[in-house]
C-alpha positions as semicolon CSV with decimal commas, in nm:
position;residue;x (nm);y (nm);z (nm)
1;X;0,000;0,000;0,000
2;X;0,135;0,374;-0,073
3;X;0,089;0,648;0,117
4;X;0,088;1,047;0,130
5;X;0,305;1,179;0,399
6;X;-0,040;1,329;0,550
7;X;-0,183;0,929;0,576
8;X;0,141;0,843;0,725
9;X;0,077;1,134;0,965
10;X;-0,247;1,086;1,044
11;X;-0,154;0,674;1,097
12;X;0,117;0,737;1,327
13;X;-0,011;1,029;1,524
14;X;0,284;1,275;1,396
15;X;0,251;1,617;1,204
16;X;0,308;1,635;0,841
17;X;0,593;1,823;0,949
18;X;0,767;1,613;1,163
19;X;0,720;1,291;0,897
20;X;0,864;1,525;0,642
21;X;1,158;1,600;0,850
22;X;1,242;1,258;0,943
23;X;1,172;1,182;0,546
24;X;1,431;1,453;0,462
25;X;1,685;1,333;0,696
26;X;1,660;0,987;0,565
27;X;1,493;0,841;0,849
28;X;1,178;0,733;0,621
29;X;1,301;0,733;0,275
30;X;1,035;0,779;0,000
31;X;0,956;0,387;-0,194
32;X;0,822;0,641;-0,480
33;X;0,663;0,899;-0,627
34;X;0,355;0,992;-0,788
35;X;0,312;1,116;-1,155
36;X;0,273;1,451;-0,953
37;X;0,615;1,393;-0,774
38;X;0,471;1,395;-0,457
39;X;0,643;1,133;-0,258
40;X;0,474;0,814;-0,130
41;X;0,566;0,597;0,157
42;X;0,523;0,194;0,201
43;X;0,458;-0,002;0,481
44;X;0,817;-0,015;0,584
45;X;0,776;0,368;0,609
46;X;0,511;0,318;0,848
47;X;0,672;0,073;1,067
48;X;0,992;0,270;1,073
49;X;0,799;0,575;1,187
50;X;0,650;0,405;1,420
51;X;0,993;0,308;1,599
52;X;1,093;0,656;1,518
53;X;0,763;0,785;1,729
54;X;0,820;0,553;2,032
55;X;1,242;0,637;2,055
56;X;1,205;1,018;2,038
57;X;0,915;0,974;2,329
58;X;1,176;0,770;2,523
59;X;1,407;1,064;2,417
60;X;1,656;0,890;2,213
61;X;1,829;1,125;2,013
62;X;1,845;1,087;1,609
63;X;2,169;0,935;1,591
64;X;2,125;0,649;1,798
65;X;1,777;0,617;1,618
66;X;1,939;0,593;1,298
67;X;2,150;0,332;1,432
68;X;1,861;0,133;1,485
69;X;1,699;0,194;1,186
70;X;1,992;0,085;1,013
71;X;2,010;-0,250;1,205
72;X;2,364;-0,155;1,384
73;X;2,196;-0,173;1,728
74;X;1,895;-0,294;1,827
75;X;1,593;-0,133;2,025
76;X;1,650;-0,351;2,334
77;X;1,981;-0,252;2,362
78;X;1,923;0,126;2,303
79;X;1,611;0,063;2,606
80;X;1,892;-0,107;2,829
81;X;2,170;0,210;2,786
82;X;1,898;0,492;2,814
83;X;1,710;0,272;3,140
84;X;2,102;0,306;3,290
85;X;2,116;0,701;3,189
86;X;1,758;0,741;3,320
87;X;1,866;0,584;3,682
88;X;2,186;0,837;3,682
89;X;1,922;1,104;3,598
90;X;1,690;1,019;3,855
91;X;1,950;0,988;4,142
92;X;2,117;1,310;4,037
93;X;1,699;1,481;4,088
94;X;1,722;1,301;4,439
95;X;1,995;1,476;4,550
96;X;1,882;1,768;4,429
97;X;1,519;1,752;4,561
98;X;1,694;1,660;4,924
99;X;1,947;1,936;4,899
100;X;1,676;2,221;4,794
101;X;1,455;2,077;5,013
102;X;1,726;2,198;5,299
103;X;1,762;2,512;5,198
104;X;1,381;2,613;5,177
105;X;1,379;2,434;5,552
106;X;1,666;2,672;5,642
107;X;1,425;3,021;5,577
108;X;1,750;3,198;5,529
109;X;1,856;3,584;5,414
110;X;1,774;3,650;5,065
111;X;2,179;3,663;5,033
112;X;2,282;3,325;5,199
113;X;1,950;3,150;5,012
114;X;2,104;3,279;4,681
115;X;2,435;3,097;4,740
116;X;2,272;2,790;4,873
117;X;2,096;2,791;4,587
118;X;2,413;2,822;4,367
119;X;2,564;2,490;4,566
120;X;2,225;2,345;4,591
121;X;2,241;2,333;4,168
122;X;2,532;2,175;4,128
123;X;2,508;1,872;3,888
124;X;2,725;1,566;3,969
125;X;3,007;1,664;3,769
126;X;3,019;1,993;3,891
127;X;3,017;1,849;4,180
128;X;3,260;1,623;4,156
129;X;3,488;1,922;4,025
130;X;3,433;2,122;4,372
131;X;3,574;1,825;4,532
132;X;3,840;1,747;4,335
133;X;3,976;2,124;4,317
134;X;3,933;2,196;4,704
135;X;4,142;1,858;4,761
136;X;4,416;1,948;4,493
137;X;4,431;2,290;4,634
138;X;4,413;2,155;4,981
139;X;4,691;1,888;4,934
140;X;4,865;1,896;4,664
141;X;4,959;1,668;4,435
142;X;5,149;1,432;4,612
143;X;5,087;1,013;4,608
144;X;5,155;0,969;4,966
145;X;4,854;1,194;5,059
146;X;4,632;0,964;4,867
147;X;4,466;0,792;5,138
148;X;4,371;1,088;5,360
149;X;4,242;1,268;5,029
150;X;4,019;0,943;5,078
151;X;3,942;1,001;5,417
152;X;3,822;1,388;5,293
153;X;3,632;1,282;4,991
154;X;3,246;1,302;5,030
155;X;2,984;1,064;4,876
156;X;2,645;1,234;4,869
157;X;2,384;0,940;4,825
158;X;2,161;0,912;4,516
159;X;1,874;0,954;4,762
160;X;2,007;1,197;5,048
161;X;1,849;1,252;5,397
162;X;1,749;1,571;5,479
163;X;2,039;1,582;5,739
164;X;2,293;1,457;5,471
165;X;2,153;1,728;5,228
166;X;2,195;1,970;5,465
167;X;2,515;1,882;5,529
168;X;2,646;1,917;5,218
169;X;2,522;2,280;5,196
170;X;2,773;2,368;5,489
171;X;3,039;2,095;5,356
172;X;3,042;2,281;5,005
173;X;3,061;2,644;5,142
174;X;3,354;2,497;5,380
175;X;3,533;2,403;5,072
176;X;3,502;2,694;4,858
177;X;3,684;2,874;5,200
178;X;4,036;3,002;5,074
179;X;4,153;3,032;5,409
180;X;4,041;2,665;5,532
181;X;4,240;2,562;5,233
182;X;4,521;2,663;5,281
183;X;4,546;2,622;5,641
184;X;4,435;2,202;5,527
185;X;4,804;2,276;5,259
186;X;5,001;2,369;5,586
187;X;4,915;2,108;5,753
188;X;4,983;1,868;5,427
189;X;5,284;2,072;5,424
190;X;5,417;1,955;5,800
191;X;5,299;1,619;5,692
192;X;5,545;1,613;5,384
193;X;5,816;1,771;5,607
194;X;5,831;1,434;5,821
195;X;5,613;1,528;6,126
196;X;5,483;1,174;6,261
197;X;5,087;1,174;6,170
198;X;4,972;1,031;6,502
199;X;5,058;1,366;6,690
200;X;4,690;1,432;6,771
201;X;4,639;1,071;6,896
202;X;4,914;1,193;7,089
203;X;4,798;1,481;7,212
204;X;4,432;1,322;7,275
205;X;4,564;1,070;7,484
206;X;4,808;1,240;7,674
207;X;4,596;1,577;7,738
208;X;4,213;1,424;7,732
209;X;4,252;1,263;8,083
210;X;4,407;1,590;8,224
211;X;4,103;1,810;8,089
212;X;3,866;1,531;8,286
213;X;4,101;1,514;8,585
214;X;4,038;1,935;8,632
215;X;4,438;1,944;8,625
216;X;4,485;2,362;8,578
217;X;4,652;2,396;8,190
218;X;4,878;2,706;8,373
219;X;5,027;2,415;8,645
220;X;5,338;2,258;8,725
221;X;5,139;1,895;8,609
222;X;5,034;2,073;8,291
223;X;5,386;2,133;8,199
224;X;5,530;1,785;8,265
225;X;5,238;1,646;8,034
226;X;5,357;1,943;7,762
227;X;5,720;1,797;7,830
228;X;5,619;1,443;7,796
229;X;5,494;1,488;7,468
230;X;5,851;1,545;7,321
231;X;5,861;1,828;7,097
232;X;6,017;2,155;7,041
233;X;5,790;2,459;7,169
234;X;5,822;2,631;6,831
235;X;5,716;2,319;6,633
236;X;5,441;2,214;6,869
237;X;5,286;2,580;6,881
238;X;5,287;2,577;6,486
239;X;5,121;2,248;6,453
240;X;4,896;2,314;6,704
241;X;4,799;2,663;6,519
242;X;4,713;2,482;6,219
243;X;4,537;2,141;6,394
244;X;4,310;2,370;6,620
245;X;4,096;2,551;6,331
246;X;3,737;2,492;6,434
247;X;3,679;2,454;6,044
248;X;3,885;2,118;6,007
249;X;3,662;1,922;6,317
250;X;3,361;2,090;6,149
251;X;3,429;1,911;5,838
252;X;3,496;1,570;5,947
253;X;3,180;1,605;6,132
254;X;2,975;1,692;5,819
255;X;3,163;1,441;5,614
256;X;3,083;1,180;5,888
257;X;2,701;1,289;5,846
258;X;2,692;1,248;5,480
259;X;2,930;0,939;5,477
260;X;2,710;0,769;5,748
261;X;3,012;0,730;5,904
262;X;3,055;0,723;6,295
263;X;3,085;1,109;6,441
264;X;3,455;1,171;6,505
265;X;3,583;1,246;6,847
266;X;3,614;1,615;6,953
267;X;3,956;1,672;7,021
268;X;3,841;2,088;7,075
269;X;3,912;2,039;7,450
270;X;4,220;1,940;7,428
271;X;4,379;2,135;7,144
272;X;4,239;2,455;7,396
273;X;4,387;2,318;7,711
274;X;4,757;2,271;7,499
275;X;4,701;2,593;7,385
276;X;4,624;2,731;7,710
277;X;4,910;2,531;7,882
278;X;5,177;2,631;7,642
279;X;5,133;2,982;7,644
280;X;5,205;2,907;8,047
């Protein structure tokens, strides 16, 4: 059977328009013409149109269509790659939904709600890019640093809690902080220069039980415990400057909320009391 490009339109539901532009692109190549050289269609035209109807609803794009209608792929595998796009979509929308969700719960200055709204936007890779440039900036590229860039990296779920969305909010303005940055790099920096990493465990065992014994951080006691820790004044006091920044314990406790991992320890109490102790 032949048909007019407005019967194939009418049969498949499309608009004389849109048949002629798949027709044109060579989507639905004409089987003919008539002695008026109009063109007519089969019904291999129709079928193809049909496919061609049901992909673009699915929103495949033309190319991959034409792949199909050319027999290099076939429809089930084109439904299996967009279903796998689709689920990337949909967990990208979750985050999203969760993470405006916090800021409309937040009722915040027209100023601070723009910005949230800014972080609140960010698509994955964006995303992804914010992380990656606050940790390069933040450590450096250096190998041995890889596993506490691990240990920094967040993983927002595909289908965030309110309190992990809201998290993230604070996480991402933390790490757009030029200052928190580069006081993360000095530390990196007294890292690289062979200071031993477990100096906080250090510190947090040797000061934690003098802060719950009430022992005075301007005392005789409090000085043998500074003593017993082994290290130059000057060094401790600039390690100490750079470990006690309210921002770096903030962080590890957001990153713990959106990681679902365990809350860190507070080791606030004791950085003061060293503090405190040394300038004694």
């Amino acid at each position: 059977m032949r048909y007019s490009i407005g019967e194939l339109a009418h049969r498949t539901g499309l608009t004389v328009k849109a048949v002629r532009f798949y027709s044109d692109r060579g989507l639905v190549p004409p089987s003919g013409r008539n002695t008026a050289g109009q063109r007519r269609y089969d019904d291999a035209a129709l079928a193809r149109l049909d496919v061609i109807r049901v992909l673009r609803d699915l929103g495949v794009d033309l190319a991959t269509i034409r792949r199909v209608i050319d027999g290099e792929t076939t429809v089930a595998e084109v439904a299996a790659e967009h279903a796998a796009a689709v689920e990337a979509q949909i967990g990208v929308l979750r985050r999203r939904r969760e993470v405006l969700n916090a800021v409309a719960d937040r009722g915040s200055c027209p100023e601070e709600t723009s910005l949230s709204h800014q972080r609140a936007l960010l698509s994955e890779v964006e995303r992804q890019c914010l992380i990656g440039d606050f940790l390069a900036d933040a450590l450096g590229a250096r190998p041995e640093l890889a596993g506490i860039a691990r240990t920094l990296t967040p993983d927002l779920p595909e289908d965030p809690s309110p309190e992990q969305a809201e998290a993230w909010l604070e996480l991402a303005a933390l790490m757009r902080d030029t200052e928190f940055r580069a006081n993360l790099r000095r530390f990196a920096d007294r890292h690289e220069a062979g200071l031993r990493r477990d100096l906080a465990a250090e510190v947090r065992d040797a000061v934690t039980p003098a802060v719950a014994a009430g022992i005075v951080p301007r005392s005789p006691a409090a000085k043998a415990i500074v003593d017993g820790l082994g290290r130059e004044p000057g060094e401790l006091r600039e390690w100490l400057d750079v470990a006690n920044d309210p921002r770096r314990e903030r962080y590890m406790q957001l990153l713990g909320v959106i990681n679902g991992w365990a809350a860190p320890e507070s080791l606030a109490p004791a950085f003061d009391w060293l503090a405190e102790a040394m300038a004694a």
